[in-house]
VOPAGU-2260 file (C-alpha; in pm, 1 decimal, decimal comma):
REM VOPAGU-2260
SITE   aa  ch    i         X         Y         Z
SITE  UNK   A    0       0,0       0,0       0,0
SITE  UNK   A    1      79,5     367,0       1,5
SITE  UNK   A    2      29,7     525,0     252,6
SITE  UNK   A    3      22,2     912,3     355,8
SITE  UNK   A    4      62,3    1048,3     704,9
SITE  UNK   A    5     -29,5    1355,4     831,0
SITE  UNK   A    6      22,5    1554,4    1160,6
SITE  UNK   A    7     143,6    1931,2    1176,8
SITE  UNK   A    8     327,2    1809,2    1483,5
SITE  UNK   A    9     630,6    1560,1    1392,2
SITE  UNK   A   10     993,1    1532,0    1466,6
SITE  UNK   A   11    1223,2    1688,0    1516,0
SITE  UNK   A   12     898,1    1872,1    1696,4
SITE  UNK   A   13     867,9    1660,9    2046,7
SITE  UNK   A   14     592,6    1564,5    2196,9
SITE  UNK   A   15     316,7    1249,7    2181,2
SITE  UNK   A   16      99,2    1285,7    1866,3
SITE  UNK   A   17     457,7    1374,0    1647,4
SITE  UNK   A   18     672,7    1115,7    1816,9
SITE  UNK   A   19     351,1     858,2    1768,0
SITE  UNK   A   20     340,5     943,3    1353,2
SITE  UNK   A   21     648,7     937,5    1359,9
SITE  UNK   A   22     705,4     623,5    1484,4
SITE  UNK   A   23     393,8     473,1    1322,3
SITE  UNK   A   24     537,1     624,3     971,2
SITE  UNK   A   25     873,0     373,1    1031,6
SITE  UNK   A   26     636,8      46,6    1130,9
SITE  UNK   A   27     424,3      95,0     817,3
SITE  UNK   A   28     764,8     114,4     565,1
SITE  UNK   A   29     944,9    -160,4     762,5
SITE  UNK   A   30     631,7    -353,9     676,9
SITE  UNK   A   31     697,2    -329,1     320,4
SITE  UNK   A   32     435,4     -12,5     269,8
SITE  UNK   A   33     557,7     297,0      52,9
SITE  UNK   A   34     514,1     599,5     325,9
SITE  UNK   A   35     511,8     925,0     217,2
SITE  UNK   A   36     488,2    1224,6     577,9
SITE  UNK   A   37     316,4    1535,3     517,5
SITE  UNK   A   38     375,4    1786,8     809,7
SITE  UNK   A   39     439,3    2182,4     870,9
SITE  UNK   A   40     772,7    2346,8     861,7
SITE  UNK   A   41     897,3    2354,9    1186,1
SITE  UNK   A   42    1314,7    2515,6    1324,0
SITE  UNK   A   43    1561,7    2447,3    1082,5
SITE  UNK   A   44    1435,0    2128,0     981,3
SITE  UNK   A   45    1459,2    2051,5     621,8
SITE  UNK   A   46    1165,9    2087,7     364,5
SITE  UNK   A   47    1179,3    1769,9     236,2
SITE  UNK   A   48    1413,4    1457,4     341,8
SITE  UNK   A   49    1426,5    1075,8     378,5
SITE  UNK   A   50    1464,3     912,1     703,8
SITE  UNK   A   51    1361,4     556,5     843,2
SITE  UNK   A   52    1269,4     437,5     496,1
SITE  UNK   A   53     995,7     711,2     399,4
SITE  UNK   A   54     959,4    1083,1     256,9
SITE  UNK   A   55     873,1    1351,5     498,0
SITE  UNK   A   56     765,7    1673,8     369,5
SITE  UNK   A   57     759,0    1971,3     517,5
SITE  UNK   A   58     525,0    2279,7     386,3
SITE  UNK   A   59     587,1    2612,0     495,3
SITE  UNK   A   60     371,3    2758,8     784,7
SITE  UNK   A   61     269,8    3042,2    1022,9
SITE  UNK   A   62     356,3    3017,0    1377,2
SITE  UNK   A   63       9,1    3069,1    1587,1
SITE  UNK   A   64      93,1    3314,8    1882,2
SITE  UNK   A   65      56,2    3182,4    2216,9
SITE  UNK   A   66    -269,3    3316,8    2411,8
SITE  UNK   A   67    -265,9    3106,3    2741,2
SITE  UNK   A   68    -548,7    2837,3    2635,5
SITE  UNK   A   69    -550,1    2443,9    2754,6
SITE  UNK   A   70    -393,7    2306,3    2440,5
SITE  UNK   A   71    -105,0    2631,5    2428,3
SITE  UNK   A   72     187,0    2437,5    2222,1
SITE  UNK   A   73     358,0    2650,4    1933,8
SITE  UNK   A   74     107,4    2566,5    1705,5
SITE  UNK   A   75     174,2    2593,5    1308,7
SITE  UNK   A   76     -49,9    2625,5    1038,6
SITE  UNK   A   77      -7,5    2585,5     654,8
SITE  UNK   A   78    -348,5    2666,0     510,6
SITE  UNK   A   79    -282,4    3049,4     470,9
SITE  UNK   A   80      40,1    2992,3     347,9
SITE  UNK   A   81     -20,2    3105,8     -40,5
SITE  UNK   A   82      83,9    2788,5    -251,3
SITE  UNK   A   83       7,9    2518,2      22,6
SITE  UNK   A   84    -311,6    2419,9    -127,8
SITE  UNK   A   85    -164,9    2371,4    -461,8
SITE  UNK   A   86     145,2    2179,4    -371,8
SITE  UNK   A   87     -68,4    1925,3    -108,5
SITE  UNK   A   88    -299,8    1856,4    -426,6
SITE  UNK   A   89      19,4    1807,4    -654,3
SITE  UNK   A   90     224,6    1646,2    -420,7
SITE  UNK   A   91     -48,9    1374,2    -338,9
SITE  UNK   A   92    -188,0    1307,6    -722,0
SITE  UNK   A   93     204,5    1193,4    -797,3
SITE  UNK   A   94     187,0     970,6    -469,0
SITE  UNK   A   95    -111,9     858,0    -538,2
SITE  UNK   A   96    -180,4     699,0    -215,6
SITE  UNK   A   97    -409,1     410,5     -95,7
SITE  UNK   A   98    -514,6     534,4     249,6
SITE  UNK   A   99    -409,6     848,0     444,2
SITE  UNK   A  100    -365,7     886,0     807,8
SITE  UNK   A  101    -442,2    1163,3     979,6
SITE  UNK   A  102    -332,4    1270,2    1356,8
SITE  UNK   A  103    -580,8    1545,2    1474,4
SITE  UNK   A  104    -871,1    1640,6    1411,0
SITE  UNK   A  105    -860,4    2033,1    1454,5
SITE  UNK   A  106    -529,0    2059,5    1264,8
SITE  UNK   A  107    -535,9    2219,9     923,1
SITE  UNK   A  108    -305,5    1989,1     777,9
SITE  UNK   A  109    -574,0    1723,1     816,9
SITE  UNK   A  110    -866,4    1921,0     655,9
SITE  UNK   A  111    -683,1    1989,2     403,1
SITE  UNK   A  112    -567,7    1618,1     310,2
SITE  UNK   A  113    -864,8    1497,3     430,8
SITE  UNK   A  114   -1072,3    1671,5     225,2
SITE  UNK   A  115    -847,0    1586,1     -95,7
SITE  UNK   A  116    -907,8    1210,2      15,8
SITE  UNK   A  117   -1287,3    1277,8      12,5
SITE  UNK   A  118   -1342,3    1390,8    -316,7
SITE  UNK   A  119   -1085,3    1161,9    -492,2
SITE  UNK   A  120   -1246,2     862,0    -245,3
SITE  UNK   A  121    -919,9     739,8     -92,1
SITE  UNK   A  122   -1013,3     542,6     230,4
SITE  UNK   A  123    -912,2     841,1     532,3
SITE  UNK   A  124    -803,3     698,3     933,3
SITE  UNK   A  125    -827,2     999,3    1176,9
SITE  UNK   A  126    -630,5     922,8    1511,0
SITE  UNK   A  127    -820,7    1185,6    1802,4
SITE  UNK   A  128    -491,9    1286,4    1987,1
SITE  UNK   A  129    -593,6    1584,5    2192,9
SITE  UNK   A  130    -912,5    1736,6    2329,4
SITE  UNK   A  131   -1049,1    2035,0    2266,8
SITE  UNK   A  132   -1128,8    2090,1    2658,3
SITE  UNK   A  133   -1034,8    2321,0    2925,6
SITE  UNK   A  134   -1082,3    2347,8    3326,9
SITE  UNK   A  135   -1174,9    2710,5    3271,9
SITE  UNK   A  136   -1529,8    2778,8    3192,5
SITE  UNK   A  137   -1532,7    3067,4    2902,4
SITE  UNK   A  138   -1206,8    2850,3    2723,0
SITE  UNK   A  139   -1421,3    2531,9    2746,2
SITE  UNK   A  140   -1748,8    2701,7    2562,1
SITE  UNK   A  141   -1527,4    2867,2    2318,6
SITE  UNK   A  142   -1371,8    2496,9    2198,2
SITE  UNK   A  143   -1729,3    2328,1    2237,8
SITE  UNK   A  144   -1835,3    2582,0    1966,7
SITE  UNK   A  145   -1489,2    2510,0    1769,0
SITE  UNK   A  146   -1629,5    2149,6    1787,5
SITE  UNK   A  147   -1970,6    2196,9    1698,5
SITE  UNK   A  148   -1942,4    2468,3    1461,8
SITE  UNK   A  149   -1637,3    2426,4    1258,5
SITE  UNK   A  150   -1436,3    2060,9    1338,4
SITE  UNK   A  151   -1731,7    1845,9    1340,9
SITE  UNK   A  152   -1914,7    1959,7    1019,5
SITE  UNK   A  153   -1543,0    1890,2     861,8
SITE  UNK   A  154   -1523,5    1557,6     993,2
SITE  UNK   A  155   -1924,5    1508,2     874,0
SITE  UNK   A  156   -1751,1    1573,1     524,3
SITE  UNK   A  157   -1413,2    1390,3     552,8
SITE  UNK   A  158   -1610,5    1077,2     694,1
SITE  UNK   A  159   -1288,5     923,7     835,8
SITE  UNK   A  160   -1285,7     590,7    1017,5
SITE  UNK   A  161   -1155,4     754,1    1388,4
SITE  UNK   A  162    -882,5     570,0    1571,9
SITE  UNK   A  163    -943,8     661,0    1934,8
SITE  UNK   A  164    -680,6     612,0    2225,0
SITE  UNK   A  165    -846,9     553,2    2560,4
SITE  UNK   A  166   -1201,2     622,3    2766,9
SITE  UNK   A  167   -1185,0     971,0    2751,3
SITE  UNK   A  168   -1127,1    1041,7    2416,2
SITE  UNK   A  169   -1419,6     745,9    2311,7
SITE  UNK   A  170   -1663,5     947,4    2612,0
SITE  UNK   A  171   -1542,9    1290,3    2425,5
SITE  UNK   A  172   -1578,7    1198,0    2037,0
SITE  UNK   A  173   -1952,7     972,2    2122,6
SITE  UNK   A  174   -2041,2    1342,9    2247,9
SITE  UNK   A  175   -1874,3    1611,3    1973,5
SITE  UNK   A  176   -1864,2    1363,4    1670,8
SITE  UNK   A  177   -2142,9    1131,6    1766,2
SITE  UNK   A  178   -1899,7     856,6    1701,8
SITE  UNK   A  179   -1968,1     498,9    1764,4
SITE  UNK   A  180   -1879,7     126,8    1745,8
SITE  UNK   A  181   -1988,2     166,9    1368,8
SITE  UNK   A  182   -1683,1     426,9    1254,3
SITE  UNK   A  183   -1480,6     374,3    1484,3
SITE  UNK   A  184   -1156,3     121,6    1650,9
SITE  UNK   A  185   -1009,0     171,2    1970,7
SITE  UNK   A  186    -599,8     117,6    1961,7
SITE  UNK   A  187    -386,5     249,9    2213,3
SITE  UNK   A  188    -106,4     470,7    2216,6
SITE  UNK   A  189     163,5     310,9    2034,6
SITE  UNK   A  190     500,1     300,4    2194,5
SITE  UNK   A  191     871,3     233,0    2026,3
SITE  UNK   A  192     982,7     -21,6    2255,9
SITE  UNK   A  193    1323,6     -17,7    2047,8
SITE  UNK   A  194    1405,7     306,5    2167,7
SITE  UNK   A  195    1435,0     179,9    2512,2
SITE  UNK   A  196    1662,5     -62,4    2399,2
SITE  UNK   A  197    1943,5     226,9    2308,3
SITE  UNK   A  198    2238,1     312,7    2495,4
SITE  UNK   A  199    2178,1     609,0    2720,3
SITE  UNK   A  200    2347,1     910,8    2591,9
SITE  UNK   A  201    2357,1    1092,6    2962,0
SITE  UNK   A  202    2411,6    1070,6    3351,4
SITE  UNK   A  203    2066,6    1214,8    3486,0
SITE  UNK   A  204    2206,8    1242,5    3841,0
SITE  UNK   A  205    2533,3    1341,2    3750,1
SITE  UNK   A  206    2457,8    1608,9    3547,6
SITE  UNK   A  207    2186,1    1773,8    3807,5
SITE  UNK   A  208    2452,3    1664,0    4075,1
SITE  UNK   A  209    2169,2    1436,1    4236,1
SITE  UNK   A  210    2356,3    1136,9    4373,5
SITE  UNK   A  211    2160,7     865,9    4507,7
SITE  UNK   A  212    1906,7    1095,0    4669,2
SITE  UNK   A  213    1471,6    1019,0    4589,6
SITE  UNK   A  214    1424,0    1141,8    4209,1
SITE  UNK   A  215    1107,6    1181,8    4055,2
SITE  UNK   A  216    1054,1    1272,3    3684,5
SITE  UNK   A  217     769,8    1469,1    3514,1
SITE  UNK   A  218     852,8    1460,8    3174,3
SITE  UNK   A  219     612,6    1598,4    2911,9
SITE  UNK   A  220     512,4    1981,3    2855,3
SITE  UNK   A  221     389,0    2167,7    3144,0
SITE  UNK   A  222       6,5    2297,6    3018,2
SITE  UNK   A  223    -289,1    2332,8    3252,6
SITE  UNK   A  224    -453,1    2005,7    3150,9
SITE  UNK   A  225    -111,1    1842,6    3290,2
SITE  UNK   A  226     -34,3    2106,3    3514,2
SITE  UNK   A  227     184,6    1919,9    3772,7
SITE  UNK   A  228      -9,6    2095,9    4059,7
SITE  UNK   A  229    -109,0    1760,0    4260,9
SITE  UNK   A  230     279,7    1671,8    4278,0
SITE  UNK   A  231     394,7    2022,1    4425,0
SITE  UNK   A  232     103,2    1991,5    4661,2
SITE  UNK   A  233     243,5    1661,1    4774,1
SITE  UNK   A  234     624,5    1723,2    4812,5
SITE  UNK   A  235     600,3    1878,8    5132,2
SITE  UNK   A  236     463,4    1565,3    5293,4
SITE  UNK   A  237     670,1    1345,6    5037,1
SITE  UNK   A  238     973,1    1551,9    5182,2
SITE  UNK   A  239     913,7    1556,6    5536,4
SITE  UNK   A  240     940,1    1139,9    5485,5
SITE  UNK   A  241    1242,1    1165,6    5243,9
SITE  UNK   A  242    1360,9    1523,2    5269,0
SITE  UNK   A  243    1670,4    1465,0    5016,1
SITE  UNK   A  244    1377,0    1397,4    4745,1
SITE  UNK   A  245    1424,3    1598,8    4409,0
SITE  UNK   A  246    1192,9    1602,5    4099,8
SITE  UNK   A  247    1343,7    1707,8    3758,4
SITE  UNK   A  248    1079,5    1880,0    3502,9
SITE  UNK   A  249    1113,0    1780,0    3147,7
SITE  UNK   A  250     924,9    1988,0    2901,7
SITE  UNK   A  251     847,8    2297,8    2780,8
SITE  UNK   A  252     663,5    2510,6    3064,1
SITE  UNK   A  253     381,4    2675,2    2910,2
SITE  UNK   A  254     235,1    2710,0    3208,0
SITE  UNK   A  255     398,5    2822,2    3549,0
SITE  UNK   A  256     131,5    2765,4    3843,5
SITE  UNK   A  257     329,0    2474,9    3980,7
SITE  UNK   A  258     658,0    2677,5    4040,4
SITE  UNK   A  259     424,5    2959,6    4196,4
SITE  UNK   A  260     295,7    2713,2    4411,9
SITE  UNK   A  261     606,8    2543,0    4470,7
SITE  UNK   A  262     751,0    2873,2    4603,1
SITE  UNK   A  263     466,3    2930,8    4814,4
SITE  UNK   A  264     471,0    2604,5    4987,8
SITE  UNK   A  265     861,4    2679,8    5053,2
SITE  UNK   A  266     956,1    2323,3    4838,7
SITE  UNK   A  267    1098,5    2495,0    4503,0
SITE  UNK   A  268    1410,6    2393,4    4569,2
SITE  UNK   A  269    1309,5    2031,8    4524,6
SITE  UNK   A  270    1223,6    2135,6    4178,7
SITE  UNK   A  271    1473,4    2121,5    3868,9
SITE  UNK   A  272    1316,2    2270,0    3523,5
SITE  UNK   A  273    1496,1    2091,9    3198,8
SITE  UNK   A  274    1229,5    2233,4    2941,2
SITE  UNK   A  275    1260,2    2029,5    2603,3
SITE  UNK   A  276    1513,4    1746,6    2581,7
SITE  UNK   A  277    1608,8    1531,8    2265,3
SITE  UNK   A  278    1404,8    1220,8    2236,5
SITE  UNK   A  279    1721,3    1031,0    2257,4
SITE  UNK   A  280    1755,2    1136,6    2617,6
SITE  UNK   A  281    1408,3    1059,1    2747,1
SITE  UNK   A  282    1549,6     690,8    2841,9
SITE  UNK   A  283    1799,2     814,8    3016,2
SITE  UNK   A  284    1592,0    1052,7    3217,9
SITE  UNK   A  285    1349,3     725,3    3323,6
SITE  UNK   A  286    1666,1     557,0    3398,4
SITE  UNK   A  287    1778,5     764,9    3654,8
SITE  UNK   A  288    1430,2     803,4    3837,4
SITE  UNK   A  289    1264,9     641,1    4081,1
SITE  UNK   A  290     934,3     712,0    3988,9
SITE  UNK   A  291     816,9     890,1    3677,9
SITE  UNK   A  292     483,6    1108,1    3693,6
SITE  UNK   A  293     369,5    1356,9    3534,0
SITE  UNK   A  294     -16,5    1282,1    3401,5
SITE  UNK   A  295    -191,6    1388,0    3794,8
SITE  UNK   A  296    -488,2    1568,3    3647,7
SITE  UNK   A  297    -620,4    1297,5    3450,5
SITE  UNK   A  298    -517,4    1076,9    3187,3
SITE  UNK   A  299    -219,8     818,7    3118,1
SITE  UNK   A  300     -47,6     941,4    2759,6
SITE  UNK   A  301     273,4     854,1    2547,1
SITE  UNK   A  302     514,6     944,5    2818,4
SITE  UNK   A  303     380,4     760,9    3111,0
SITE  UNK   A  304     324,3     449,5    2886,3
SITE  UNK   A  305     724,8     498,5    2802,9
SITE  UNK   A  306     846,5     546,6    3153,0
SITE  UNK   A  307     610,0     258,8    3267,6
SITE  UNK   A  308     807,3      36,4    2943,4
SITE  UNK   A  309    1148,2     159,2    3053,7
SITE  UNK   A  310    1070,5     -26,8    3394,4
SITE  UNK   A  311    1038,0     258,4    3628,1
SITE  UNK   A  312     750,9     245,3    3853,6
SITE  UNK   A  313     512,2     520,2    3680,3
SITE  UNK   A  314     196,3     694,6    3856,8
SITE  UNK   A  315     -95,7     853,3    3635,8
SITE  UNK   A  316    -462,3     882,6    3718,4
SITE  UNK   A  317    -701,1     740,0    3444,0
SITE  UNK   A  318    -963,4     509,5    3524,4
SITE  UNK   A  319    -903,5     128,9    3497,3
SITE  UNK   A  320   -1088,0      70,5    3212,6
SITE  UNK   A  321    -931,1     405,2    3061,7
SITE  UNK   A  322    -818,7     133,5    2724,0
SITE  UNK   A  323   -1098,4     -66,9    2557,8
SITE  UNK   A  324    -984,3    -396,9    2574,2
SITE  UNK   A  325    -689,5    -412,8    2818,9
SITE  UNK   A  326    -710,4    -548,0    3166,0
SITE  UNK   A  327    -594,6    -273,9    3406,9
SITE  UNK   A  328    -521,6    -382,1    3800,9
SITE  UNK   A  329    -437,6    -121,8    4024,0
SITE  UNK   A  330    -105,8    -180,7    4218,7
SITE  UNK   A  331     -31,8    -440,3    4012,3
SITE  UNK   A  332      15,9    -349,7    3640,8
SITE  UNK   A  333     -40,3      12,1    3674,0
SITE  UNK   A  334     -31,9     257,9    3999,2
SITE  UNK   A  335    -296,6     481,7    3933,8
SITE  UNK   A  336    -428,4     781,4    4156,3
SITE  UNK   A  337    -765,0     977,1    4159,4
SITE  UNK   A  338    -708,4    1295,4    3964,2
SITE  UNK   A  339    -623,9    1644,3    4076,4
SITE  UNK   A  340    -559,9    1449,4    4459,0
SITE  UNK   A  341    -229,5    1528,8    4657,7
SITE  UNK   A  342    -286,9    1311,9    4937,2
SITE  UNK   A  343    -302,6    1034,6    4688,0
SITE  UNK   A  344      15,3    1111,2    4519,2
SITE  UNK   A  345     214,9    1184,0    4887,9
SITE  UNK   A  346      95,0     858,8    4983,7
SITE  UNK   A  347     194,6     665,7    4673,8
SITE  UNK   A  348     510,3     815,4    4641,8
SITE  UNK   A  349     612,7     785,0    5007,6
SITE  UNK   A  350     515,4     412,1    4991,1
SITE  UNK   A  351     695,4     337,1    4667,5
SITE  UNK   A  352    1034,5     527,8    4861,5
SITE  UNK   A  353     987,4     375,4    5149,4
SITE  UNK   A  354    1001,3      12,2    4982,1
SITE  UNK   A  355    1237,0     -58,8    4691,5
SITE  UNK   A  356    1183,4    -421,7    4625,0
SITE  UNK   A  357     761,3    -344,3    4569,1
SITE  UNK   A  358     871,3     -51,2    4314,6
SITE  UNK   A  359    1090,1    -296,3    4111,4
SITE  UNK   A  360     846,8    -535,0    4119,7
SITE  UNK   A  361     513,9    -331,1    3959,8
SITE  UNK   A  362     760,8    -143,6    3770,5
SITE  UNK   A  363     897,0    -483,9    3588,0
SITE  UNK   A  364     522,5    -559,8    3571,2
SITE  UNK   A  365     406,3    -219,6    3408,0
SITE  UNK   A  366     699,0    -263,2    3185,8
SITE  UNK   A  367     573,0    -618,9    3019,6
SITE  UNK   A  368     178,9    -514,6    3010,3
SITE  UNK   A  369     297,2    -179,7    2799,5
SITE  UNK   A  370     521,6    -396,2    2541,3
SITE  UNK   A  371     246,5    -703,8    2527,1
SITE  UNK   A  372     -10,0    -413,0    2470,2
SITE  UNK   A  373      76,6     -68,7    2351,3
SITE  UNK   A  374     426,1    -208,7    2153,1
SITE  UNK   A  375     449,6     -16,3    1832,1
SITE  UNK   A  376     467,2    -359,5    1624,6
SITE  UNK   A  377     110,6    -454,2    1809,3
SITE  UNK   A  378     -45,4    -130,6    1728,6
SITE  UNK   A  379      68,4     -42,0    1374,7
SITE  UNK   A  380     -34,3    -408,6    1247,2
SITE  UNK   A  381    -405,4    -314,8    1392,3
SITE  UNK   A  382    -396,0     -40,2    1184,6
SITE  UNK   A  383    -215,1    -160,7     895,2
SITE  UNK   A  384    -559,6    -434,9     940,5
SITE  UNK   A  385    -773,8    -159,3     941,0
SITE  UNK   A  386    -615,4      10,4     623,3
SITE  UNK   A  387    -625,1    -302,9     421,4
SITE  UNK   A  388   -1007,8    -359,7     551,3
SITE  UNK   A  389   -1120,3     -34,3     398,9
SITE  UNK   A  390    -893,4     -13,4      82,8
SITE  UNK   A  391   -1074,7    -373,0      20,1
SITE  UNK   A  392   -1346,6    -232,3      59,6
SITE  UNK   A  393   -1340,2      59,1    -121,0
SITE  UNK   A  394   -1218,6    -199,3    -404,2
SITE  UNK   A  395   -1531,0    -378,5    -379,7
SITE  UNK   A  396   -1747,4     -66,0    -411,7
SITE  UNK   A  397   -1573,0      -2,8    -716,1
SITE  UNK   A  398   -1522,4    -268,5    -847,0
């Protein structure tokens, strides 16, 4: 097959949804499948180049400002870039592709080649990545308008068949997109479990002069849905058990409330701030912590399923049935707390310190129920299923 992704996020941009495409790009061409990446223009990486066995290219964009909303990344855009329209169209009639994936459903990049799909009837996947949701009540009735008025009616065009990751996002799209089990699969977050097998390019504690003191990590960008408030509410209970106890902060920090608070409960100095790191160094990061957590306010994504593969013991707070189909137990193949609840975290945290042998063991356990489930050879060979279904289809229809 050929096969077209598309996500305005991807590498050498971090994060989940451009480190997922990414990844799922490389599965589908080691696979045998011709893969051709459409994204946005992004630093100094290159308009067009060949990596990992498939094309990525690149088409120039404009920078959205930030303006202090939920989902505040340095979003990119390439619809009002005078051209784009005309080289997507030319660039996809030469590929002529069998199925296109798209990651996102409010980014331009997938209107635009999902609407190309539509009227030239190429089967479309959409994978829903991130909410359009917000904690604050005027932000939250802006996006449900977004949704109603402007992303849903695209999707009602597009008609793709929707790839959803967990509970929420299946609760979420059954309300915007009045999805169901008709048009839609549930596959979880796919995760590269051969980049944990890769030397580790850095001493963590070394570097940070840590020693063998507590660590905790909280990797992933600091935004108010994961706003890392529950852990700096905890640390000065976590500390008063195990006061040498230091938590390094990888991400970008688009939002400060936690080192506010941190300062006001008198526990910043536990805190160390990294920003963005290479994706090269994330194992090593995991490798030097004792616990890795990060997703407090709800939700178990791409960086707590890596941590938890890595084999350190990892704390989120989804629900137990937060992945259609896979068996979650609490304290055994996951730790998971209620959301948005410090007392829960101090007390996992504390009790994880206080007894090595238990972390090792739920952390080796974590570690096999992410690879047996969420390994990036399971999940792309559901899709690459689901891509041959429809194409066949599709086929049949024309045929």
């Amino acid at each position: 097959m050929r096969i077209v992704v598309v996500n305005n996020f991807f590498p050498p941009r971090v994060g989940g949804s451009a480190h997922m495409s990414a990844s799922l790009a490389e599965q589908y061409a080691a696979n045998g499948h011709e893969v051709l990446a459409v994204t946005a223009a992004y630093g100094d990486a290159p308009a067009e180049e060949e990596k990992h066995g498939y094309r990525v290219v690149r088409l120039p964009a404009m920078k959205m400002p930030q303006i202090g909303l939920s989902i505040d990344f340095d979003m990119t855009f390439s619809s009002v870039r005078p051209g784009n329209w005309r080289k997507l169209r030319k660039l996809l009639d030469e590929f002529k592709p069998d199925a296109v994936h798209l990651h996102g459903q409010f980014f331009d990049l997938s209107w635009m080649a999902g609407l190309y799909a539509r009227r030239r009837n190429i089967p479309v996947v959409l994978t829903i990545h991130t909410l359009l949701i917000s904690e604050k009540k005027l932000y939250g009735a802006v996006f449900r308008f977004l949704d109603a008025c402007l992303v849903r009616p695209i999707l009602g065009y597009i008609k793709p068949r929707y790839v959803i990751l967990d509970k929420l996002g299946v609760d979420y799209c059954v309300e915007r997109y009045k999805t169901s089990d008709a048009n839609s699969d549930y596959y979880p977050i796919a995760v590269d479990t051969e980049h944990f097998e890769k030397p580790l390019t850095k001493d963590v504690r070394a570097e940070n002069e840590i020693g063998d003191a507590p660590l905790i990590v909280s990797l992933g960008h600091v935004i108010p849905l994961r706003n890392r408030l529950p852990l700096v509410e905890a640390m000065p209970g976590i500390l008063e058990k195990h006061p040498d106890t230091k938590v390094v902060v990888v991400g970008r920090v688009y939002h400060d409330a936690f080192l506010k608070r941190a300062e006001e409960l008198g526990v910043k100095d536990a805190f160390i701030v990294k920003g963005a790191v290479p994706k090269d160094d994330v194992p090593a990061y995991f490798d030097a912590a004792d616990i890795v957590t990060h997703d407090l306010n709800g939700g178990c994504g791409t960086a707590s399923l890596e941590a938890m593969l890595s084999g350190t013991a990892t704390i989120a707070s989804a629900a137990l049935d937060n992945y259609p189909g896979i068996e979650l137990r609490n304290g055994e193949n996951i730790l998971f707390v209620p959301p948005d609840d410090p007392a829960a975290v101090r007390e996992t945290v504390v009790e994880l310190l206080d007894d090595p042998a238990k972390r090792e063991a739920i952390a080796k356990r974590q570690s096999a129920m992410v690879r047996d489930n969420f390994g990036l050879d399971v999940v792309a060979g559901e899709h690459l299923r689901t891509f041959e279904k429809l194409v066949a289809e599709k086929a049949g229809k024309d045929g």
